[in-house]
C-alpha positions in Angstrom: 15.1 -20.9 50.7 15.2 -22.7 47.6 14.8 -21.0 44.2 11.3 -21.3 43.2 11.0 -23.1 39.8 10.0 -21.0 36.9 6.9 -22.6 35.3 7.1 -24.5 32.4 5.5 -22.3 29.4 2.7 -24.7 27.7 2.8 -25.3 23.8 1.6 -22.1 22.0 -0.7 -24.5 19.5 -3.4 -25.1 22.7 -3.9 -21.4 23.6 -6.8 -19.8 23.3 -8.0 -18.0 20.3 -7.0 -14.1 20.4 -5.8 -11.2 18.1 -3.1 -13.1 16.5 -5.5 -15.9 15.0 -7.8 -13.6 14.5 -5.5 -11.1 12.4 -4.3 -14.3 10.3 -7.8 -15.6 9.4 -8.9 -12.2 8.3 -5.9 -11.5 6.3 -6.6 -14.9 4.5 -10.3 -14.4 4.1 -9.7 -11.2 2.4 -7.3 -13.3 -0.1 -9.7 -16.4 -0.5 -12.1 -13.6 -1.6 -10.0 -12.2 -4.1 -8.6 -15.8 -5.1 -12.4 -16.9 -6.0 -12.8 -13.5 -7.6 -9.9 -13.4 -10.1 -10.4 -17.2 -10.8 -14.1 -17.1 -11.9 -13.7 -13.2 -13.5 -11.7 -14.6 -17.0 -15.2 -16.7 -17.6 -17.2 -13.6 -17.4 -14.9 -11.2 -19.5 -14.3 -13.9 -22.2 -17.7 -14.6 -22.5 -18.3 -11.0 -22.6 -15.4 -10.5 -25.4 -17.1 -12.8 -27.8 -19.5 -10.3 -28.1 -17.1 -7.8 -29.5 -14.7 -9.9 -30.9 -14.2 -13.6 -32.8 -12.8 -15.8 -30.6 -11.6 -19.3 -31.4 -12.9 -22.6 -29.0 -8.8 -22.8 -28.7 -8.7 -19.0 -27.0 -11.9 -19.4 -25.0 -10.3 -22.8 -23.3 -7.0 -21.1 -23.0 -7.6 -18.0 -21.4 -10.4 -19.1 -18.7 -7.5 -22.0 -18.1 -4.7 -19.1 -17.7 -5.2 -18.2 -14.1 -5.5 -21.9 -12.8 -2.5 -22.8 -15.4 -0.6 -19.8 -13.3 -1.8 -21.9 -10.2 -0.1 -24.9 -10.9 2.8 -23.2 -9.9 2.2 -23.5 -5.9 4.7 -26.3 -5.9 7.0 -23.7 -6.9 5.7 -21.2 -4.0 5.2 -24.1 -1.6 9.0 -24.8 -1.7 9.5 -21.1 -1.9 7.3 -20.9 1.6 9.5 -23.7 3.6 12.5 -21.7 2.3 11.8 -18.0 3.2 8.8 -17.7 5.4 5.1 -17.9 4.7 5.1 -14.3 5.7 6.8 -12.4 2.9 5.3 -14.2 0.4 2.0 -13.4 2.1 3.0 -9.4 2.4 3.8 -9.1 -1.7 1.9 -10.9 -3.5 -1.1 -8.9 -3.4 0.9 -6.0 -4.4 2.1 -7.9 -7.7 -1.6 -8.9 -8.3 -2.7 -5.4 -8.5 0.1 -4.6 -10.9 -0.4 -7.7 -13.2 -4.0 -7.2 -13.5 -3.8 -3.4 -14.1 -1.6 -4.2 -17.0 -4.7 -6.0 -18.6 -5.9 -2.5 -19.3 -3.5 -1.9 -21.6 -4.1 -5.0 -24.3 -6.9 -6.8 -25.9 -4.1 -9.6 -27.5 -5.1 -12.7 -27.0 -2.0 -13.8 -26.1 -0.7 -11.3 -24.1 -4.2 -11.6 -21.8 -3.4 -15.0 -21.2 0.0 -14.9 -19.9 -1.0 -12.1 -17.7 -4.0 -14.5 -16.8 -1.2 -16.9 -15.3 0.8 -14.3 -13.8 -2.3 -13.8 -11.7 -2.6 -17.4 -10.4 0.7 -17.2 -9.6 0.7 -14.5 -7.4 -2.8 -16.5 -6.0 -1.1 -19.9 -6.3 0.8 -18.2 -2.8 -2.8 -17.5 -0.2 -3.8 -21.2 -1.7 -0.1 -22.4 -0.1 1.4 -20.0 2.3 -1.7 -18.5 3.4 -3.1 -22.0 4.1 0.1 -23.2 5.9 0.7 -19.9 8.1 -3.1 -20.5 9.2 -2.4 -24.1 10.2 0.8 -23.2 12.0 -1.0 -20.4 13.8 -4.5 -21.7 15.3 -4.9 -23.5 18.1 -5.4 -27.1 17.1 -8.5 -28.1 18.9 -9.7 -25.2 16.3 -7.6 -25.4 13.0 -10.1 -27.9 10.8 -13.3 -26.1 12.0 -12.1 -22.8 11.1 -10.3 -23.7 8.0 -13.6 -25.4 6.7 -15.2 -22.2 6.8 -12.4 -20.5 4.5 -14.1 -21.9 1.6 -17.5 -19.5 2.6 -15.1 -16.4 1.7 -13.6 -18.0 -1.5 -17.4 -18.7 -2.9 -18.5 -15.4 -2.4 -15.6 -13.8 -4.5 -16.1 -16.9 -7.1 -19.8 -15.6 -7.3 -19.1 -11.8 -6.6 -17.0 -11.7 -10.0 -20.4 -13.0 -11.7 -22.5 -10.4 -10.3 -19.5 -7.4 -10.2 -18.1 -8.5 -13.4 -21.2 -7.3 -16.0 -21.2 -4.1 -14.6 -18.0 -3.0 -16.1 -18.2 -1.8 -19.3 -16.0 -3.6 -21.4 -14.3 -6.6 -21.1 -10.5 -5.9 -20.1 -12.0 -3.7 -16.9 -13.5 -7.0 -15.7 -10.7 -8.8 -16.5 -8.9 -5.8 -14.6 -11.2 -5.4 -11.8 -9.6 -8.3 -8.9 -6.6 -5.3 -8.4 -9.5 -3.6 -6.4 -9.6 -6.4 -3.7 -6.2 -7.4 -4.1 -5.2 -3.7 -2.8 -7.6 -3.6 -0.1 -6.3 -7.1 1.0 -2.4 -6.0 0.7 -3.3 -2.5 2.7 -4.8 -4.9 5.1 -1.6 -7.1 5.6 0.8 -4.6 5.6 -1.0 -2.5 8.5 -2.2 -5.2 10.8 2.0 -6.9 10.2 1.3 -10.3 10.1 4.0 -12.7 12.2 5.9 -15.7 11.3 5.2 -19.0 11.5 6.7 -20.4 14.8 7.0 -24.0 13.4 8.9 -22.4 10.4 11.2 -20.8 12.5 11.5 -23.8 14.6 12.7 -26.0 11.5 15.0 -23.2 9.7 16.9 -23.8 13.6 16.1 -20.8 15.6 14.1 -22.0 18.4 14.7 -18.5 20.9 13.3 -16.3 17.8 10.5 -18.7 17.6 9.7 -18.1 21.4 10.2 -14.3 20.9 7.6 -14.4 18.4 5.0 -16.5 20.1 6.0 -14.2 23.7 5.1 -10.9 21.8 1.7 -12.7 20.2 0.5 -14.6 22.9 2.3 -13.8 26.1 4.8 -15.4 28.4 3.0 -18.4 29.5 3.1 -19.8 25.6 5.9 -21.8 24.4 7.2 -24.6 21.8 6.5 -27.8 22.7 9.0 -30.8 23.5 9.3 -32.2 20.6 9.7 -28.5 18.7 12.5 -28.1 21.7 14.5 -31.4 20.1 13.6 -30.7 16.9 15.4 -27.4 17.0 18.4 -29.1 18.0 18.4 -30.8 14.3 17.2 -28.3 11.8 15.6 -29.5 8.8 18.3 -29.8 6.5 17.4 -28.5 2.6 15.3 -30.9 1.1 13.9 -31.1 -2.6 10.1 -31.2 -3.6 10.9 -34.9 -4.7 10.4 -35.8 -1.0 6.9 -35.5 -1.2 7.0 -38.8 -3.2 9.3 -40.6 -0.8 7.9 -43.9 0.9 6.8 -41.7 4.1 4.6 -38.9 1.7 3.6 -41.0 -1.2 0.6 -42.0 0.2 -0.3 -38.6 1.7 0.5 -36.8 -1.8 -1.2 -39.4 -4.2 -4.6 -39.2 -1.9 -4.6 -35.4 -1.9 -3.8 -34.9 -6.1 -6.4 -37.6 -7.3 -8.8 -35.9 -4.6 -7.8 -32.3 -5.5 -7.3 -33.0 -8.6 -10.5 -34.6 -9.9 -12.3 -32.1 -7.9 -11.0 -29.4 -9.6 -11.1 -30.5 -13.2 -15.3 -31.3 -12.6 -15.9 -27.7 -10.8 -13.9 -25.7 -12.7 -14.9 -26.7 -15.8 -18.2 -26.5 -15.8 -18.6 -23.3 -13.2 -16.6 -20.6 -15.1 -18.0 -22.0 -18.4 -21.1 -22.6 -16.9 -23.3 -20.3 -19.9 -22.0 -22.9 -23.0 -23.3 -26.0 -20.7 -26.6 -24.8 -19.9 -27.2 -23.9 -23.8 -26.1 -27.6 -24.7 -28.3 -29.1 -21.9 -31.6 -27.3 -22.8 -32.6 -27.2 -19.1 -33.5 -23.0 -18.8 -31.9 -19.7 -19.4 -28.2 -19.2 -18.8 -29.0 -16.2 -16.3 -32.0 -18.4 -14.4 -29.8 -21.5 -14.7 -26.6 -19.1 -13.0 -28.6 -17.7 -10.3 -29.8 -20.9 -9.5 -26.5 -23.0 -9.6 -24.5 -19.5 -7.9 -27.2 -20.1 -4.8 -27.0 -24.5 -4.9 -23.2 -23.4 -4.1 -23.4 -21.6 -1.2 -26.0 -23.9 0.5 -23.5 -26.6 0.0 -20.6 -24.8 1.6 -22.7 -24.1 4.3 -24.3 -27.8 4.1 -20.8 -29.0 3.7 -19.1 -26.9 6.7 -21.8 -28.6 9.0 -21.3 -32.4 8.1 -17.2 -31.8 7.7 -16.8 -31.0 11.1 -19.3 -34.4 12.5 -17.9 -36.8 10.3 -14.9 -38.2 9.6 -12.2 -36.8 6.9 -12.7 -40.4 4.4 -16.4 -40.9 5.2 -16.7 -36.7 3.5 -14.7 -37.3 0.5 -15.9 -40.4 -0.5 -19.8 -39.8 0.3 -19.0 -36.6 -1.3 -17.4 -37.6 -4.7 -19.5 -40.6 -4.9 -22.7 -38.4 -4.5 -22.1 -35.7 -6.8 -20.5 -38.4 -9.9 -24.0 -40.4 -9.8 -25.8 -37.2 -10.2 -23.4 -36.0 -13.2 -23.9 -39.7 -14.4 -27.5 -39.2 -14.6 -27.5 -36.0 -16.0 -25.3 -37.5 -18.9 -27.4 -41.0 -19.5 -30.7 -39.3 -19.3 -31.2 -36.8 -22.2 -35.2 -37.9 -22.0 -35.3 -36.5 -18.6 -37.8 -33.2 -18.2 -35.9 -30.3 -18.1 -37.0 -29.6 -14.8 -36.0 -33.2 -13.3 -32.8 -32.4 -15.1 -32.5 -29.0 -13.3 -32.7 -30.8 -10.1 -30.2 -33.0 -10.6 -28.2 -30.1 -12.0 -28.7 -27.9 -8.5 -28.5 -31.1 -6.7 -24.8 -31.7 -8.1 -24.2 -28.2 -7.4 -24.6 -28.4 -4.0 -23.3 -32.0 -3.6 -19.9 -30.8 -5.1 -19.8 -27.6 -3.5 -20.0 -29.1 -0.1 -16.5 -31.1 -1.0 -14.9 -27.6 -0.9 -14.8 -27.4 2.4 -12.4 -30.3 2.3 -10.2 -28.4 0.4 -8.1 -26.4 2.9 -8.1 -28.8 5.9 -7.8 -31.7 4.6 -4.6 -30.9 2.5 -2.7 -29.5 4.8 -3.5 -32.0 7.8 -1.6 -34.6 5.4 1.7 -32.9 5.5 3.9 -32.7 8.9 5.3 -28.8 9.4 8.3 -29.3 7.9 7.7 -30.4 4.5 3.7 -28.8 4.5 4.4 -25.8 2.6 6.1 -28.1 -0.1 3.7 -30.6 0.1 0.3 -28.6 0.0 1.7 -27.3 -3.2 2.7 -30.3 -4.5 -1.1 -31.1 -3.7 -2.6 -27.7 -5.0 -0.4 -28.0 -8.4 -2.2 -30.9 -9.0 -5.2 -29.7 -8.6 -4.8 -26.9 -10.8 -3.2 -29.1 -13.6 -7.0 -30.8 -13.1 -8.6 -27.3 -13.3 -7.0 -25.9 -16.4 -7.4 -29.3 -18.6 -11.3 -29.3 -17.4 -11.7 -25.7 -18.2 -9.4 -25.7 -21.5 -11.0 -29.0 -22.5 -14.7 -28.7 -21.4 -15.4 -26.1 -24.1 -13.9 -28.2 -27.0 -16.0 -31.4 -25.7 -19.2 -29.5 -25.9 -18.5 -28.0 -29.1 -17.1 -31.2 -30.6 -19.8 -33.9 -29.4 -22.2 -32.7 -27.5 -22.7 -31.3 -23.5 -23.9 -35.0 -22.5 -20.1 -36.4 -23.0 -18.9 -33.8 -21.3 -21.3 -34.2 -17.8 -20.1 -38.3 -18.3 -16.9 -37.5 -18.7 -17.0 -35.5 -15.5 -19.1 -38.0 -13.8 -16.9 -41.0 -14.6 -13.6 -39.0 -13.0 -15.8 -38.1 -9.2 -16.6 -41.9 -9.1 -13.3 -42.9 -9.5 -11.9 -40.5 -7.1 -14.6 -41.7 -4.3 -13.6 -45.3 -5.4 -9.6 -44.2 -4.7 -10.1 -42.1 -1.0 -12.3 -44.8 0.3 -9.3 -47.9 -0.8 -5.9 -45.3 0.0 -6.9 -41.6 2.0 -5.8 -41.4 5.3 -8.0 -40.7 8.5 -6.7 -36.4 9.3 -9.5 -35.6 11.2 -7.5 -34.6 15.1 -11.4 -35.8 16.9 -10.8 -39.1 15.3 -7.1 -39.9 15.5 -7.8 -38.7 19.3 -10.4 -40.7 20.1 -8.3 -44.0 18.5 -5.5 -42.9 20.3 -7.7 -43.0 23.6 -8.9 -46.4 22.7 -5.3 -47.7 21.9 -4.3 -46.6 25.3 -7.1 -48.0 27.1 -6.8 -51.6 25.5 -2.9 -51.6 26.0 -3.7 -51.0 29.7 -6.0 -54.2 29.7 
């Protein structure tokens, strides 16, 4: 009687979504919430200290800047992440985010408060990387852009939370203080529900049988590594530096996703977390009417934004998406006759235009990276983008105060046009419905 054949296990990525996905995406929404939160809290507790005490244009730009300065270090964490494991990184950082913004009790130096301001987008520098890249490496594939669209949902409500939470604190170092509530709920949260390793990490650090061990105890014996994990585990990635995201194979992939992130970034940024100074210079309504109003615009355009992301494809979004929301900046800036109510339109209509590129955000970055260089690559990407952040926050405030608000909304404008100009001449189709579907058709017409 001949040995029966043991059955060939089938590649972890298609299995069905369970406990371990879910786990992951909750761990990560709890972070996006408290990555939104400390980002948009230094605009309410500086505008709050201006109340209290003189603070220069200089300061104002600086500080609000300090946290997405801090951020620009997820090409350091990225390479960190492809080094060590997503997982550690993911199991302290929250604890040091606690500590660093507890510490902002203790001073009202100007100085002091922004380093500590950077030290916090450092330690959220790592859920914008490893968080992102141990999701990707986790889900099932048919399911990884669809949910990772909707991670920008829990990021908005923290970026809007700290604007509602923020005032009720009664002075301004407590708000400034205040993300080590969620950032100890979120590290309790990791720690008890012990969050595994990525099994593509494992796969390229070599150690192909404690990748299967992992995916075995996760998912259960009929999940495995696929073929071409199998081989690749035979050649382990050998140490690579983060100049290989600009080698002829990346180039492409990391040019598209900084000039996208990037110009994103510097335009939303600037104007949400100093969002009070604009609506003074434009004249269009009160600063709390104007907030509520531009606070809701945003989450109907992630939710807008989630549903066309996921029926389009990746370069139709971002380009309909950039070019959209920099003709509605454009008009804001070019039409100071407008009627403040047409010009509160366009102002909500921007809102929501802009906001619905969010989704992009998460998906799209990391779909232009293979596993082994993505945790490298996506913070190449996000370092970028935070370099675009903190010179539209930091430089925002000095425009408006120097000219006038109009050159700032042109400014802005003329940077989304050009972006939507570059995706729709160089960014790459990611989207897996669409590379499937041309795959499909590439078959067929070979078979002709």
């Amino acid at each position: 009687m001949e040995e029966q054949a043991r059955p060939r296990k089938r590649f972890y990525k298609h299995a069905p979504l369970s406990w371990v996905h879910l786990k992951i995406y909750l761990a990560i929404i709890l972070g996006q919430f408290v990555c939104g939160y400390a980002i948009q809290i230094s605009g309410t507790a500086i505008t709050a200290a201006q109340k209290v005490m003189p603070i220069s244009d200089f300061w104002i730009g600086l500080i609000g800047a300090g946290t997405l300065i801090g951020l620009a270090g997820s090409l350091l964490v990225g390479k960190l992440s492809d080094r060590i494991g997503r997982r550690r990184l993911l199991l302290a950082n929250m604890y040091i985010l606690v500590a660093v913004s507890l510490l902002q009790l203790l001073t009202s130096n100007l100085l002091m408060t922004f380093i500590l301001r950077v030290l916090v987008g450092l330690m959220v520098a790592v859920d914008y990387t490893a968080g992102n890249t141990l999701l990707i490496e986790w889900l099932p594939s048919k399911e990884a852009g669809r949910i990772q669209s909707r991670l920008v949902i829990y990021w908005t409500i923290g970026f809007i939370a700290a604007s509602v939470i923020g005032p009720l604190f009664t002075n301004w170092q407590m708000m400034m203080a205040s993300p080590a509530i969620f950032a100890l709920i979120t590290a309790i949260f990791r720690s008890v529900v012990k969050l595994p390793t990525s099994p593509s990490w494992l796969v390229n650090q070599g150690k192909p049988k404690a990748a299967q061990r992992v995916i075995t105890k996760n998912l259960g014996r009929k999940w495995g590594l696929s073929k071409q994990q199998k081989v690749a585990a035979q050649t382990p990635n050998e140490s690579f530096k983060w100049t290989v995201v600009f080698s002829k194979k990346y180039l492409r992939q990391t040019a598209v996703g900084g000039v996208f992130y990037a110009s994103q970034s510097f335009t939303f940024f600037g104007i949400s977390i100093f969002l009070p100074i604009l609506v003074k210079g434009m004249g269009i309504g009160s600063a709390s009417t104007v907030n509520y109003l531009y606070n809701g615009s945003m989450m109907i355009g992630v939710l807008l934004g989630i549903v066309v992301f996921n029926h389009v494809s990746r370069r139709q979004f971002l380009v309909a998406d950039f070019g959209l929301a920099g003709i509605a900046l454009l008009l804001l800036a070019f039409g100071k006759s407008l009627p403040a109510t047409v010009s509160l339109v366009l102002f909500s209509l921007f809102a929501v235009i802009l906001s619905a590129g969010l989704v992009a955000d998460y998906p799209y970055t990391s779909e232009l990276f293979d596993s082994s260089v993505r945790g490298t690559g996506v913070g190449m990407v996000v370092t970028f983008s935070r370099i675009g952040a903190a010179a539209g926050t930091f430089l925002l405030p000095i425009i408006t105060n120097a000219w006038q608000v109009q050159t700032a909304m042109g400014i802005c404008g003329v940077i989304l046009v050009f972006a939507a100009s570059y995706c729709l001449a160089r960014a790459p189709e990611t989207s897996p419905k669409i590379l499937h579907e041309r795959a499909a058709h590439h078959v067929v017409q070979s078979g002709k």
